[in-house]
N, C-alpha and C positions, 0 to 999 in steps of 0.2 A: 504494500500500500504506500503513496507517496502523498504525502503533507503539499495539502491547497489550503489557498488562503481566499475568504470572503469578507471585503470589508463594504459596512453599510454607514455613510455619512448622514449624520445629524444636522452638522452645522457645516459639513465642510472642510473641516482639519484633518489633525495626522495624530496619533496616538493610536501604539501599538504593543502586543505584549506578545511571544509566543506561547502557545497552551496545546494539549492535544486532546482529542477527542476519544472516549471510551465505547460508543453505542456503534453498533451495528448497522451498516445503509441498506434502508429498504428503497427496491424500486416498483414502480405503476406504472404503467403507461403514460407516457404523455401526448396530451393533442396540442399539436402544435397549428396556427394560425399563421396564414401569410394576408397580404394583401393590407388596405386600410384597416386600422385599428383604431378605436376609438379610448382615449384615455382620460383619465380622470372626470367620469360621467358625461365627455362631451369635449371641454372644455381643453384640449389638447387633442392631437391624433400623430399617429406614427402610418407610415410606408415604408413595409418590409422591405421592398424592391428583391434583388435578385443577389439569391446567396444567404440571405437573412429568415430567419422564422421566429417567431412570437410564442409565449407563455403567458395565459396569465396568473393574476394572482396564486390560483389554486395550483396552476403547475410550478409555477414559482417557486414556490414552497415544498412542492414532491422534489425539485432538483436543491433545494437549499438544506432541507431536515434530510428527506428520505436520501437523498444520494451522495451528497455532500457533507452527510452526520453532522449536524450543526442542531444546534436546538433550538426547538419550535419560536421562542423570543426573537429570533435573526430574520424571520419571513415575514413576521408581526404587518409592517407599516411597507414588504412589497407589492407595489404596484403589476408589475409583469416583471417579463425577462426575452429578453433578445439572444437568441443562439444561430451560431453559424450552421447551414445546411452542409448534412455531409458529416456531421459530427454530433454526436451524442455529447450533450454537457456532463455525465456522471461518468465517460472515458477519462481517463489521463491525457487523453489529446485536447479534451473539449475544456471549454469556457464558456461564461454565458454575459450577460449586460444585466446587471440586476437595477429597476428603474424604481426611481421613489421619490418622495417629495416633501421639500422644504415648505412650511407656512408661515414661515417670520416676517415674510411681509417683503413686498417691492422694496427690492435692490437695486441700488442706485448706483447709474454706471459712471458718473462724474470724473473718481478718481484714476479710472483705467487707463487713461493715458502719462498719467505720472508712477504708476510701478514700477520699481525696479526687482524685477524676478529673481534675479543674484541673490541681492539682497534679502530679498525673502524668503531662499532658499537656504543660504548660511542663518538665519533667524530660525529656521525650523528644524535646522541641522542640531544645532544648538541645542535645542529645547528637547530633540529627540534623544541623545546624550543623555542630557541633563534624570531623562525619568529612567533609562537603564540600569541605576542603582537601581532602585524602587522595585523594577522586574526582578533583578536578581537574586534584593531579599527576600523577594516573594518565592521562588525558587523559577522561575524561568529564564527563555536566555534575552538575550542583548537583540535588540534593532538596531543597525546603519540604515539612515534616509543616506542614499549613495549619491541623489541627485534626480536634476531632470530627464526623463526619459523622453519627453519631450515638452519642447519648453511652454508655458501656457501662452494662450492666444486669444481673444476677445474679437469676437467681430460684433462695432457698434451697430451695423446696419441690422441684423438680425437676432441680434445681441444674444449672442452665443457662444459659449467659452470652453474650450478643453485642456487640457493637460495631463500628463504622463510623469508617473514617481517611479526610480530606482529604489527600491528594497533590499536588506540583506538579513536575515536570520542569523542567528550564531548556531540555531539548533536546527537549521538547514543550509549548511557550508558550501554546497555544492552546486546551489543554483539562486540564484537571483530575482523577484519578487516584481511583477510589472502589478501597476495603481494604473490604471489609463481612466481616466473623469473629463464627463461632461456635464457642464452645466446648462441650460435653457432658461432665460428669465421670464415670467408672467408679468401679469397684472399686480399680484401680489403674492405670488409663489414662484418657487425655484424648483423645473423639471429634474432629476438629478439621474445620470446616469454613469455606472460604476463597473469596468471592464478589469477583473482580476486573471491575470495568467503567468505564466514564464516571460523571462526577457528574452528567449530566443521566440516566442510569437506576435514581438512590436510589430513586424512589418505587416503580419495578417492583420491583427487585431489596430493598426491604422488606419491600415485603406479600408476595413471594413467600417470601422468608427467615423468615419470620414463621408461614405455614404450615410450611416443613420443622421449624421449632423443634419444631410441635406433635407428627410424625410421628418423630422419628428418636426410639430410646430405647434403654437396654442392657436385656436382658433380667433374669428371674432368675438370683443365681448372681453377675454381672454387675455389679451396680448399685454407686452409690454409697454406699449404705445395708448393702450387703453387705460391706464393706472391714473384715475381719480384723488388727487392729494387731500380733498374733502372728506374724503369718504373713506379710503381704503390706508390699509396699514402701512407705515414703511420702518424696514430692516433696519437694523444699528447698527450693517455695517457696509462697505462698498464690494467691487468687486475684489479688493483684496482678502477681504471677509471667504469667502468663497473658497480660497485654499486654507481656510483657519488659522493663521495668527492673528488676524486684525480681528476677525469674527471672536477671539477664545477671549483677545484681551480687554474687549467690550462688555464681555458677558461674565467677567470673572472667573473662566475657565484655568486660565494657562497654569495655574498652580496646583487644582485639583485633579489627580488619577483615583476613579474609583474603580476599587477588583472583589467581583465577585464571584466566589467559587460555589457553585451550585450542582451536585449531582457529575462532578467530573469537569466539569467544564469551566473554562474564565471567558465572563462577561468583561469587558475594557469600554466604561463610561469615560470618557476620555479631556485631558486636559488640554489639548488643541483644539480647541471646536467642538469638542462634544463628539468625536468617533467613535463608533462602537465597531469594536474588532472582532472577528468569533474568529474562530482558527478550529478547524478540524482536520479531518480524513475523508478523501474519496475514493473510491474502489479503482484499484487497474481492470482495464476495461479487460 
């Protein structure tokens, strides 16, 4: 069996612990969807296009608990899931997009042209360090944030942002940890999409990421462009918020790591943003 990792962002940040998983993967069948998809009761929609297939919540959850061993808390708040055709997600080859969403409120993209990504990425390098004691006295191993796997990007017109994290394990030495994230801005929500694999599958898991960007969109009603400053809520924090330092240090995060060990497993309520990390086992196919 080989150590996958599933991370489901809260706020947006990075806080990570390694854990392993003791339960047994059951599998179901799954029915998988192509074509339009309608999400969030309407108010968004995806196009699978070609190559791509759809999960929703309920299969979501058979490849997150049942195949993926992760417990039932980690499917909780998903929306669907996006899998490449051709590949089963509960193989060692497969991966999936696990989709879900932000309610803090329209994000304001003001600051996006004054980011400096370095910068933010040695600030999270930092802070990732910083909580590796913490793991350790807990008895698990070490994370390296090793870097951008691919640097983040913002397009104002669509306002739509991705980026790509380098991962290291200390208690998986031999292989390397791809975070590939997109964000989607609403009216007053954030679409959130999370593509976990190997870093020797950046370049599938790009060009495939690269289509859903063009495909997933909020409707009228919906949009970014719709957001009522009367009426509807707004975020506390910008798009730097979004990869979680600015989001953790608004909210009072960045100091707290909560670990809870429940039934074998550790829950990582996280000090970057609020990330919750499950780390389990999936089956060789």
């Amino acid at each position: 069996m080989m150590k996958k990792t599933l991370m489901l962002l809260v706020l947006g940040g990075l806080s990570l612990a390694g854990a392993q998983s003791a339960q047994t993967p059951t599998e179901a069948p799954l029915r998988y969807q192509t074509g339009q998809i309608a999400l969030l009761g309407g108010k968004a929609q995806l196009s699978t296009g070609a190559g791509l297939r759809y999960l929703d919540a309920a299969g979501a959850r058979e490849v997150i608990v049942g195949q993926w061993g992760n417990p039932p808390e980690a499917a909780e708040d998903v929306l669907g899931m996006i899998v490449p055709a051709g590949l089963e997600p509960g193989t060692e080859e497969g991966w999936g997009v696990v989709i879900t969403e932000s309610k803090d409120g329209h994000v304001s993209d003001k600051d996006a042209a004054g980011i400096n990504y370095d910068t933010l990425m040695r600030d999270m390098q930092a802070a990732t360090q910083e909580e590796n004691g913490a793991r350790e006295e807990a008895g698990f191993g070490t994370v390296n944030l090793v870097g951008w796997a691919d640097q983040p990007r913002y397009d104002a017109a669509t306002h739509k942002m991705y980026w790509a994290k380098e991962l290291a394990f200390s208690d998986n030495p031999g292989e390397h940890t791809l975070n590939y994230a997109v964000r989607i801005l609403g009216r007053d929500n954030v679409l959130e999409l999370n593509a976990v694999a190997s870093m020797g599958q950046l370049p599938q898991i790009k060009r495939d990421m690269a289509a859903v960007l063009s495909q997933v969109s909020f409707t009228p009603g919906a949009r970014y462009e719709d957001f009522n400053p009367n009426t509807d809520q707004l975020a506390t924090y910008g798009i730097a918020g979004l990869l979680g330092v600015a989001a953790a240090k608004k909210v009072g995060l960045l100091a707290a790591a909560l670990l809870f060990l429940k039934k074998g497993w550790i829950l990582i309520a996280a000090a970057l943003g609020g990330l919750i990390r499950l780390r389990g086992r999936r089956a060789r196919a």
